[in-house]
C-alpha positions in Angstrom: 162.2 235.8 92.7 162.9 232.4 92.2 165.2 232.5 95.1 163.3 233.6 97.2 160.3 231.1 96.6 163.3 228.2 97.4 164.4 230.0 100.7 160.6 230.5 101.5 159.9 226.6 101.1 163.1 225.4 102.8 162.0 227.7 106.3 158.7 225.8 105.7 160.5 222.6 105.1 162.7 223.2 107.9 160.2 224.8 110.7 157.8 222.1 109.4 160.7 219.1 110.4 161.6 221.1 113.9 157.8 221.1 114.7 157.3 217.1 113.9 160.2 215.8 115.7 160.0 218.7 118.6 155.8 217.7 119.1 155.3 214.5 117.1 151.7 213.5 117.0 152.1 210.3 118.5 153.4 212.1 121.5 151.2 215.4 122.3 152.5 217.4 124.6 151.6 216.1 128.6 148.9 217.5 129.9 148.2 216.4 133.5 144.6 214.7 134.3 143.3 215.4 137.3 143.4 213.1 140.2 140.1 210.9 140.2 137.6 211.7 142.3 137.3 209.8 145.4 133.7 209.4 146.8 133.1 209.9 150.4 130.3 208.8 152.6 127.6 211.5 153.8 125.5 209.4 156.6 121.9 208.3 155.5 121.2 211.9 156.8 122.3 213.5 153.4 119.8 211.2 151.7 116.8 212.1 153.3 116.3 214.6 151.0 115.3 213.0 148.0 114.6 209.6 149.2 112.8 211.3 152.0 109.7 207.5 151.9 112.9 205.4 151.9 114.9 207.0 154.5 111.7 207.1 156.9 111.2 203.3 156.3 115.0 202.4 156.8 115.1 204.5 159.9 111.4 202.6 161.4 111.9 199.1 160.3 115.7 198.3 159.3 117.8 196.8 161.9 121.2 198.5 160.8 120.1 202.0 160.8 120.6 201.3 165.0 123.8 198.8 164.2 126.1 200.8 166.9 123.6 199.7 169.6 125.3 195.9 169.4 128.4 197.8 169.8 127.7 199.8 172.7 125.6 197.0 174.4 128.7 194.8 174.1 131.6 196.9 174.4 132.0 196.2 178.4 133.7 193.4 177.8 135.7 193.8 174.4 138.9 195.1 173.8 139.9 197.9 171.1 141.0 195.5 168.9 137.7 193.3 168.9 135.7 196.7 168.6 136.9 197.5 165.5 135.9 194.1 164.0 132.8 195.1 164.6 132.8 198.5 163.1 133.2 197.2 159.5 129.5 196.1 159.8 127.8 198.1 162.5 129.0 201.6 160.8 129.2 203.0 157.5 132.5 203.0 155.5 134.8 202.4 158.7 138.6 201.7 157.1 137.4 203.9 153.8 137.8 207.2 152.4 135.6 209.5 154.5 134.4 206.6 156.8 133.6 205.9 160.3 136.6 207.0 162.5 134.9 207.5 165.7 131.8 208.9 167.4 134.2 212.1 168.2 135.1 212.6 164.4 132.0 211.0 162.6 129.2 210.9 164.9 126.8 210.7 161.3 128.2 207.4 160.2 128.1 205.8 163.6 125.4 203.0 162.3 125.8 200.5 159.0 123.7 203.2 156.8 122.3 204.0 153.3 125.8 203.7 152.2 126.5 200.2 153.5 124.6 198.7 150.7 124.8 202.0 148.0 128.0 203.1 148.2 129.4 206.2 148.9 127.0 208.8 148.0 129.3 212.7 147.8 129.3 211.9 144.1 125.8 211.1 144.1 124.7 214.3 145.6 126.4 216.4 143.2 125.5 215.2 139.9 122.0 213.4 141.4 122.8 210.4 138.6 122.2 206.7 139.0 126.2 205.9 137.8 127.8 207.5 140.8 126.1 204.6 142.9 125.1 201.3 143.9 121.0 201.6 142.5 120.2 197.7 143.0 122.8 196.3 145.5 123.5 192.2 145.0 123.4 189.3 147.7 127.6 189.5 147.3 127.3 192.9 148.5 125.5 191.7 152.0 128.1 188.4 152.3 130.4 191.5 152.9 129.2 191.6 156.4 126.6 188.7 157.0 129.3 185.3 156.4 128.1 181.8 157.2 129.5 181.8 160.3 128.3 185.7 161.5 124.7 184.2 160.5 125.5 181.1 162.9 126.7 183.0 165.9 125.1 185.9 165.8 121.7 184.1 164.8 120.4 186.5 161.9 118.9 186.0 158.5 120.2 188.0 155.9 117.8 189.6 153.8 118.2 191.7 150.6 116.4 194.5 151.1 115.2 193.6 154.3 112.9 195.9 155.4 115.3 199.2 154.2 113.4 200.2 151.0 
């Protein structure tokens, strides 16, 4: 009986050496994460919803909720090239994931929108939480778009805020 105690603990010894060095705990075994999420803009349409007082103000008063207007008022006489400088701040999320393409393929983002100053908001749909967007945007966010020299040729005043919310 003895012996067969000793050949029970060295296949316990032995299985319990194969398992450490096979699967050490420092190691686990890989399990792939998936890919992050990227967030995609919606258009200041999907917001309406739930911010149904602050879409209806941004829509009446703010200036950039009709943004593609300059565009189209001065497109005459640009070329392609000086037309999409002016996308990155007359539409929403042009050059980003799920951003302004063109008026064919993203008729909904065709205007600097909710989104310009909040982020993309597909996350913020789904899970309706504060932490998948932008809840109080900063001055550094609107120097994005409205630079010292923008503000002296285009003659504009920046203001946080301004007449959105």
């Amino acid at each position: 009986m003895n012996s067969t105690k000793s050949s029970k603990k060295d296949t316990s010894l032995f299985l319990a050496l194969v398992i450490f060095f096979l699967f050490p705990a420092t190691n686990p075994p890989c399990i792939a994460a998936p890919p992050p999420i990227t967030p995609l803009y919606v258009g200041s349409q999907a917001c309406k919803p739930c911010h149904e007082t602050e879409y209806a103000v941004f829509v009446a008063y703010a200036k950039k909720s009709r943004s593609y207007q300059s565009i189209e008022r001065l497109q005459k006489g640009l070329t392609e090239d000086d037309l999409k400088k002016c996308y990155a701040c007359h539409t929403t999320g042009y050059g980003q994931p799920g951003g302004f393409v063109s008026l064919e393929k993203t008729p909904h983002l065709k205007n600097a929108g909710c989104e310009v100053c909040h982020g993309p908001g597909s996350i913020h749909i789904q899970e309706r939480s504060l932490k998948s967007i932008i809840a109080e945007p900063t001055l550094q966010l609107c120097n994005t778009c409205h630079t010292s020299e923008r503000v002296k040729a285009f003659r504009f005043n920046p203001l946080i805020h301004g007449g959105g919310h």
